[in-house]
Structures are given as C-alpha cells and as structure tokens.
C-alpha positions as CSV (number, residue, x, y, z in Angstrom):
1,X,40.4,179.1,35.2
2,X,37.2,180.7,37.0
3,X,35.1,178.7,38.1
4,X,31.7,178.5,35.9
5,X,29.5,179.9,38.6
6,X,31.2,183.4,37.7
7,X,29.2,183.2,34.2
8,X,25.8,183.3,35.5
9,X,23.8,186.2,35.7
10,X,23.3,187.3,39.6
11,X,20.7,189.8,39.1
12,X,17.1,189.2,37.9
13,X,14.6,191.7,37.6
14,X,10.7,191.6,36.8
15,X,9.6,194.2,34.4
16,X,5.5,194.9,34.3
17,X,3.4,197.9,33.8
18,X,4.8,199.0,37.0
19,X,8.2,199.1,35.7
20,X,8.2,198.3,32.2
21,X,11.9,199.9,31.2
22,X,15.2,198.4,32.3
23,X,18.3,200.5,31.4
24,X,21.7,198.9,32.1
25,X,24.6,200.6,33.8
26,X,27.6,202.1,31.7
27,X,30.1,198.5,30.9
28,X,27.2,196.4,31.8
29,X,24.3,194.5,30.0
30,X,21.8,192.2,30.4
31,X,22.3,188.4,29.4
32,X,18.6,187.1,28.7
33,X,14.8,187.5,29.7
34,X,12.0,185.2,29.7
35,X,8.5,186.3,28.9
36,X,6.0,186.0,31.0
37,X,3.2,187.0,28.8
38,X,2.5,189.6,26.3
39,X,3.5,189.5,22.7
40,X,6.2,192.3,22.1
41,X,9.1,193.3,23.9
42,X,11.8,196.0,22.7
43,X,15.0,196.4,23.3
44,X,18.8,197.6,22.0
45,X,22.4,196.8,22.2
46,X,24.9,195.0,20.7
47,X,24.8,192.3,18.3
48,X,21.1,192.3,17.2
49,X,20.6,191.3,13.3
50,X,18.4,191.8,11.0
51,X,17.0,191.0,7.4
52,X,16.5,193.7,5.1
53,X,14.9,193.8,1.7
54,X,16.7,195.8,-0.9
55,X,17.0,199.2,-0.7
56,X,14.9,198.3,2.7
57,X,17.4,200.6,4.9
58,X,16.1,203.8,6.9
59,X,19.3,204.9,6.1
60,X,20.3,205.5,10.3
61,X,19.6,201.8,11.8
62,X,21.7,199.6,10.8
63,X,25.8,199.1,10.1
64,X,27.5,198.3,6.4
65,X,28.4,194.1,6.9
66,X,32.1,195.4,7.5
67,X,30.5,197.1,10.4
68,X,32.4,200.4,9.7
69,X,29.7,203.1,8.5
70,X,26.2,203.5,8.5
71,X,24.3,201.6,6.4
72,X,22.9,203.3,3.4
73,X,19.3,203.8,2.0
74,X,20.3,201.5,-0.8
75,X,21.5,198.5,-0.3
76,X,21.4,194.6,-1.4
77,X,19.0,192.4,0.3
78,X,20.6,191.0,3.5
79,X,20.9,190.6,7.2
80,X,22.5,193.7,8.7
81,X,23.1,194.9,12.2
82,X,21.0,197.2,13.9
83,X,23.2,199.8,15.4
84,X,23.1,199.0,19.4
85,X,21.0,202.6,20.6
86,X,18.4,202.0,18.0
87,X,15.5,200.0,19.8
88,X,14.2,197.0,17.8
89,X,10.9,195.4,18.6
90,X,10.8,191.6,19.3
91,X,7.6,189.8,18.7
92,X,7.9,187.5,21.8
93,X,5.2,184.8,23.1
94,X,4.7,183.6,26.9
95,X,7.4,180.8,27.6
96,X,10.2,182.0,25.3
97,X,13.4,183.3,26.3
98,X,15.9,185.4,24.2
99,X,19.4,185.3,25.0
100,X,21.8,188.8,23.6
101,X,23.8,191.7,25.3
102,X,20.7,194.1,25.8
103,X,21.1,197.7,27.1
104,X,17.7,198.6,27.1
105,X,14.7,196.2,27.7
106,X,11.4,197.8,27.2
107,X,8.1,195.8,28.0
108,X,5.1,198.4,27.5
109,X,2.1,195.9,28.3
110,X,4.5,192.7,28.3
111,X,5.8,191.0,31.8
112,X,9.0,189.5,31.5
113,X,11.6,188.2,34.1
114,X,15.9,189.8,32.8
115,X,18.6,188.4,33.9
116,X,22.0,190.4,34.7
C-alpha cells in the first residue's frame, strides 16, 4: 500500500488579477482551493452537481441522471450534473475551501490559493 503522503496535492498555486485563470494539464486536475477573498470563483470538471427546477435545463449543460446523453430542455426538478467543460460559477466567501476534480479555476476579481 502507498504510503498516504502520495495523496496530497504537491503543487499550490495563487490565482489574483495577475493570473486569475488556472487550466490543468491533459490527465490531471486540481484537488481543492481556498479563497482568499472575493465572492465568486468559476470553474469546470468532473463531478460538479446541480439543482434544477423543472424544465430549468439550457438544454447543453448538464447530463440525463444515467449520465448517458445530454440533458434535455424539459425535464423533472432535480440535481443533475453539469457537464465537466461547461464553467459553473461558485458563490465563495473569504475562508472557505471547496474540495472537487476542477479543470479550470477561474477567479476574475477573487484571490484564491489551488492545490494540485
């Protein structure tokens, strides 16, 4: 069994104004961030969820619950998987950190500190 030192992430990166989009290499994905300041931080990539209202569906964002097509414009109400190139907006506040396999963190006016 590896040891559990092989589970935490080695790279960290600080994303500002200065460099406020963080795209991860092919195979690869970033494990968590922790904000800073700023109240909105977007990212995409697997394994994000969301509620939608009936019928709420832009018809290109999200997967069926099987996960095998594209969800519909009309739909029941439910929580349904953004598909992992959309972006999806996070409203974030200084302190909190959010754990998922992101792609793509984008911070616009946020700072936040990712960890690979």
């Amino acid at each position: 069994m590896a040891h559990p030192s092989v589970k935490i992430p080695r790279n960290t990166y600080v994303l500002d104004d200065a460099l406020d989009v963080l795209t991860a290499a092919d195979g690869e994905f970033f494990s968590s961030f922790t904000v800073i300041s700023g109240t909105s931080v977007t990212v995409n990539g697997g394994g994000i969820f969301e509620y939608l209202a009936e019928d709420g569906s832009d018809g290109s964002s999200h997967l069926t619950t099987d996960g095998s097509a594209t969800l519909g414009d009309e739909h029941a109400a439910g929580i349904y998987e953004v598909l992992g190139t959309k972006d999806f907006a996070i409203p974030v506040a200084a302190g909190m950190t959010v754990y998922g396999r992101f792609t793509k963190i984008s911070v616009g006016s946020s700072k936040v500190i990712a960890y690979k």
